[in-house]
N, C-alpha and C positions, 0 to 999 in steps of 0.2 A: 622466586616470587615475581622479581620483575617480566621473567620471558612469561610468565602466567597468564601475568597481565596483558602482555602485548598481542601474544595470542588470544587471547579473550578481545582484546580490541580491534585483532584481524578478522576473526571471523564476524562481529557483529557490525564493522563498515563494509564485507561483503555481504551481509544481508541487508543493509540500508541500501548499500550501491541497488541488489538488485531490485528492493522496496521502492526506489526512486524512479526506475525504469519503468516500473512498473506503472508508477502516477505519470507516466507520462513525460518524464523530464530528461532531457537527451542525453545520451554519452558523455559527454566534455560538462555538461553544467553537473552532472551527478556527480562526477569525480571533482570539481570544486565545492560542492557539499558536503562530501564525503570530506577531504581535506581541511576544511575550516571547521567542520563536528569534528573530526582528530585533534586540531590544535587547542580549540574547546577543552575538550575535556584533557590532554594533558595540563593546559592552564589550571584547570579547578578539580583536579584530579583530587588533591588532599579534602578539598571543599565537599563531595558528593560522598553519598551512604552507598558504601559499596552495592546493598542491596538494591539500591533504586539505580544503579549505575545505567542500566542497559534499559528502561525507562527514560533515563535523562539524556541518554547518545539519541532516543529515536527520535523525543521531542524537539530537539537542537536540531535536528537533518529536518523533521518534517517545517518547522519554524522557519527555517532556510529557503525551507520549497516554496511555502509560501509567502519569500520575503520575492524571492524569484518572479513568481508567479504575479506579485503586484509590481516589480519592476518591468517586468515584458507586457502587463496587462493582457494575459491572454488565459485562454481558460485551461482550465484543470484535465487533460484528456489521461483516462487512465485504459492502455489497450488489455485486452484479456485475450488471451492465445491458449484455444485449447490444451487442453494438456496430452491428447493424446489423438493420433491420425494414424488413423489404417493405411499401411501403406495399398494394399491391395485395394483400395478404392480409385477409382481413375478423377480426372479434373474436374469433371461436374461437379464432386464433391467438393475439391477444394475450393472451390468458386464458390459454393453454397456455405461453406465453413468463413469463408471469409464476409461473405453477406453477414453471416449469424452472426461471428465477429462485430462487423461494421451497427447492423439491429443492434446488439446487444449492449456494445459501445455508448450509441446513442441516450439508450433508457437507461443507463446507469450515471448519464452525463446530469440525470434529472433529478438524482436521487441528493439530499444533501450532502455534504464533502466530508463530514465525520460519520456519516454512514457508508461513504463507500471505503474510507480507511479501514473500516472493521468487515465489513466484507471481502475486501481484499485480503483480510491478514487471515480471516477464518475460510475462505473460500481457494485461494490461489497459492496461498504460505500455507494452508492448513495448517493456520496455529487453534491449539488449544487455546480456553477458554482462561484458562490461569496462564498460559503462554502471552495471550493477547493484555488480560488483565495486568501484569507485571511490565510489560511493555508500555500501557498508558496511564501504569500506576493509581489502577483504578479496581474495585473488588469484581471478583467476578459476578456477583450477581447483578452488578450494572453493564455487565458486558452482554450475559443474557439477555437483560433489558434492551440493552443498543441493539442486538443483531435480531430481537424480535422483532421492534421498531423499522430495522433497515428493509428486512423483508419483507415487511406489509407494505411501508414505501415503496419498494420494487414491486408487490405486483401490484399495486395501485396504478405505477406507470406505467407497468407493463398490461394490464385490464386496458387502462386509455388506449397504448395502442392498438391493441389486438382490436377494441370496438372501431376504436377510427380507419381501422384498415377494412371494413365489413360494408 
């Protein structure tokens, strides 16, 4: 039971580690997040429902980020790295991929900060909708609701820029 456990809590602080990279939070600071949500939850290990357990490691990492985030007062940058590049394409491409990157970067910088969590987790993690739901221990049909919500947000800001660039 206990290597169970500990496995279950290895792989879920390699998925915060790479969740936190993801928001944007560098190397060295993710792995002190990642180490204080471990110490966390051994502390109140006996305390937590096993069921909500991996809901409550993601809350504690994200809570951190944002304890972070108001210590350094800087903003929330979360990069998005295609998921896949031809390699048979030559440099203009990548240059334009990284533009699209950098665009795309921008207009998600705009969208509120519990919208891009949920698009980050259904977009980039391709979690399921009960995957994401259980992670912010919330039903899925509000997760629906959220990522409806988030993409209208998105191309609302993404409409602004496409006209303001016209």
């Amino acid at each position: 039971m206990k290597y169970e456990l500990e496995d279950f809590l290895k792989e879920k602080m390699k998925m915060l580690f790479r969740y936190l990279l993801k928001m944007g939070v560098n190397e060295m600071d993710a792995q002190d997040i990642i180490q204080d949500t471990m110490i966390k939850a051994w502390s109140y290990l006996g305390e937590i429902d096993p069921a909500k357990l991996n809901s409550w490691l993601f809350r504690v990492a994200v809570n951190q980020f944002y304890d972070l985030c108001r210590k350094q007062k800087r903003a929330v940058y979360i990069p998005i790295h295609p998921a896949h590049i031809i390699e048979e394409e030559g440099p203009e491409s990548l240059v334009l991929t990284e533009e699209q990157k950098h665009e795309f970067q921008g207009l998600l910088d705009q969208v509120k900060p519990d919208y891009k969590h949920i698009l980050l987790m259904k977009y980039e993690f391709n979690m399921s909708y009960k995957e994401i739901a259980q992670t912010l221990d919330i039903k899925e049909e509000t997760v629906k609701t959220w990522l409806y919500r988030a993409r209208k947000q998105f191309e609302k800001v993404y409409g602004r820029s496409e006209h303001g660039k016209k």
